[in-house]
N, C-alpha and C positions, 0 to 999 in steps of 0.2 A: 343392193346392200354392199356395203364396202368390206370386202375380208381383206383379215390385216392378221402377222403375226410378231408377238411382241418378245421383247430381252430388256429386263431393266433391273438395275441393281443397284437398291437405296443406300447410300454411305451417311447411316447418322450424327458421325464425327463431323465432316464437311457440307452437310446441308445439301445433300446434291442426289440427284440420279445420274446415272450412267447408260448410254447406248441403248438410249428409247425408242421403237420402232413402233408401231409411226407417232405423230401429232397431228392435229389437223387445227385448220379454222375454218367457223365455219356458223350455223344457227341452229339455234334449240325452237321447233317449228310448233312441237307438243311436250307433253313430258316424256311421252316415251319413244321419242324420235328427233335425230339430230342431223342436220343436212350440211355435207360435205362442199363446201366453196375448193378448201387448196387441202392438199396435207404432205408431210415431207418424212422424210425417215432419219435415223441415225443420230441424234439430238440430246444432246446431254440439259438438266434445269439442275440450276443451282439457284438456293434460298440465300437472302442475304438475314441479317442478324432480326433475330425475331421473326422471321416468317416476312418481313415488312415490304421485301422486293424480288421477285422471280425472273431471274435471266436464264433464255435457251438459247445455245449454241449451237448452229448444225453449217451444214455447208450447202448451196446452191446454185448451180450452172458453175463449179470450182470456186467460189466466191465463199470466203466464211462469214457468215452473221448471225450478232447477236440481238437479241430481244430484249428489252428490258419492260417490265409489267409490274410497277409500284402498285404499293396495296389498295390506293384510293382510286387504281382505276379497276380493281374486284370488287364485284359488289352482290358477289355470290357463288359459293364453290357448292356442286356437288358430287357426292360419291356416288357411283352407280354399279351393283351388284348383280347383275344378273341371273337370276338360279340357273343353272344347266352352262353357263360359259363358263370358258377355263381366261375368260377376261374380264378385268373390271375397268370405269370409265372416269374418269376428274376431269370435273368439267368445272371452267372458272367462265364464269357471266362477269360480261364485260360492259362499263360503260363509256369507254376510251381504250383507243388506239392504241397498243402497244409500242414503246418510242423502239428504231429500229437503225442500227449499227451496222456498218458495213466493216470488216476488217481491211487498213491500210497497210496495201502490200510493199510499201515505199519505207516505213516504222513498226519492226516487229509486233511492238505494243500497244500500238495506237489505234481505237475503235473511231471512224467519222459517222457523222448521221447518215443514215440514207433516206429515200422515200420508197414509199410501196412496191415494191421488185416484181412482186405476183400478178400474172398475166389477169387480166380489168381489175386490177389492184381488189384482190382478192380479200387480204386483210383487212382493209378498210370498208369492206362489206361483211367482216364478220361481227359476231355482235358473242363470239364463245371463242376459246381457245379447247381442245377436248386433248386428252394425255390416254393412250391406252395402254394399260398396266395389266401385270401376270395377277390372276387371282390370288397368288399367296402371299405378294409385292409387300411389305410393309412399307407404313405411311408416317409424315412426321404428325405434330399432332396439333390437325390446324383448325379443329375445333378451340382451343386455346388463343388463335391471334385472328379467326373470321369468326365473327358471332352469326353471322350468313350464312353457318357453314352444314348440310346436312346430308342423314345418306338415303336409299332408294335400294331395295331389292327385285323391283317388279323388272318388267321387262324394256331394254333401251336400244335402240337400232340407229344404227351411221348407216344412211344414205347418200348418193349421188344428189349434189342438188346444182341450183342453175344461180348464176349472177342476176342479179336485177335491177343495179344503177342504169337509170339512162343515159348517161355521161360517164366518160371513163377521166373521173377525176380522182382525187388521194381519199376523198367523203364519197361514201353515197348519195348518190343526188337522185330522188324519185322525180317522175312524171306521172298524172294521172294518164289513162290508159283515150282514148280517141273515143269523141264521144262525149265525156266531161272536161269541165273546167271551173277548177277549184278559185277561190280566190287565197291570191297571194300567204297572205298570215294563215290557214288554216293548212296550205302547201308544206311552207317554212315550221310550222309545226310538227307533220309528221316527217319532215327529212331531219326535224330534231329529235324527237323521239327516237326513230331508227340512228343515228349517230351515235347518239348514247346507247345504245344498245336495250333500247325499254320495248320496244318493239321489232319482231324480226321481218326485213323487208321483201322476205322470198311471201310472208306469207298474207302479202298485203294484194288481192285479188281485187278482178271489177268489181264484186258486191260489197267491198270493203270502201272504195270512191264509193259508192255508188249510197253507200251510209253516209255520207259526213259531205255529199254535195248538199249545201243547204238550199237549191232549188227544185230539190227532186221530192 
């Protein structure tokens, strides 16, 4: 399990938190467990107008970048309360890539694109962004602009979890496991699925080929 401890302090005039410890990416494997790809610390998110686009700010290997997460690529926030923790979890299900900004240290104000920075492009294997918040954190009110949007008091755990692209490219790119062989379109289907974030690909096992080989 990953222990984490948090600071975070909501400015309702500015749409923003402040000096969030930690973030992660990473998959929601069940409901009540969430598997750790990457996570970072120190990270400020600011709302843009309406709730409609979420940028996080933080800094990496000295490098600053930002996030940007338009709302049409959320396509499910939840709140997660845990009884007995002094934390709670906001979780956005994602079904695209967060676009991702490097700070140009040549123009004060100038963000460039970058690609995937995170060691086996971490990001691009996630299919959740997760926020860990002080349990008495006040929130904006995004049941108002996610109609997706719900909360959860049972019990949620952030674990270690493992990469599972077999190519270290910007997408995750599945292989079936040795042994089967998928045909093509049925391949291309589940690396779409998992791209969009509709299935998570850590929790895609031999018995899972082993379903959907249509010679078996």
């Amino acid at each position: 399990m990953v222990k984490t401890i948090s600071f975070l302090t909501w400015h309702p005039t500015q749409k923003s938190w402040r000096n969030l410890r930690p973030f992660t990416f990473g998959c929601k494997i069940s409901k009540e467990q969430f598997s750790v790809l990457w996570t970072n610390s120190d990270v400020s998110v600011i709302f843009g107008k309406e709730l409609k686009k979420m940028y996080c700010f933080f800094s990496y290997d000295s490098i600053e970048y930002k996030l940007e997460l338009p709302s049409e690529t959320i396509c499910r926030i939840e709140l997660h309360r845990p009884r007995g923790q002094f934390a709670k979890f906001l979780l956005f299900q994602l079904h695209g890539s967060p676009r991702i900004y490097k700070k140009d240290v040549t123009v004060a104000s100038d963000w460039v694109r970058e690609v995937d920075f995170t060691p086996s492009c971490c990001i691009g294997q996630s299919s959740s962004l997760c926020l860990e918040l002080p349990f008495k954190c006040a929130l904006p009110d995004l049941q108002k602009s996610f109609v997706h949007y719900n909360e959860n008091a049972g019990r949620f755990v952030l674990q270690r979890g493992n990469t599972f692209s077999s190519k270290s490219a910007l997408v995750p790119i599945l292989a079936p496991p040795l042994g089967i062989d998928l045909p093509f379109k049925i391949l291309f289907k589940i690396n779409s699925l998992v791209q969009h974030g509709c299935i998570p690909g850590e929790a895609l096992d031999f018995n899972f080929y082993c379903l959907v080989d249509p010679t078996r």
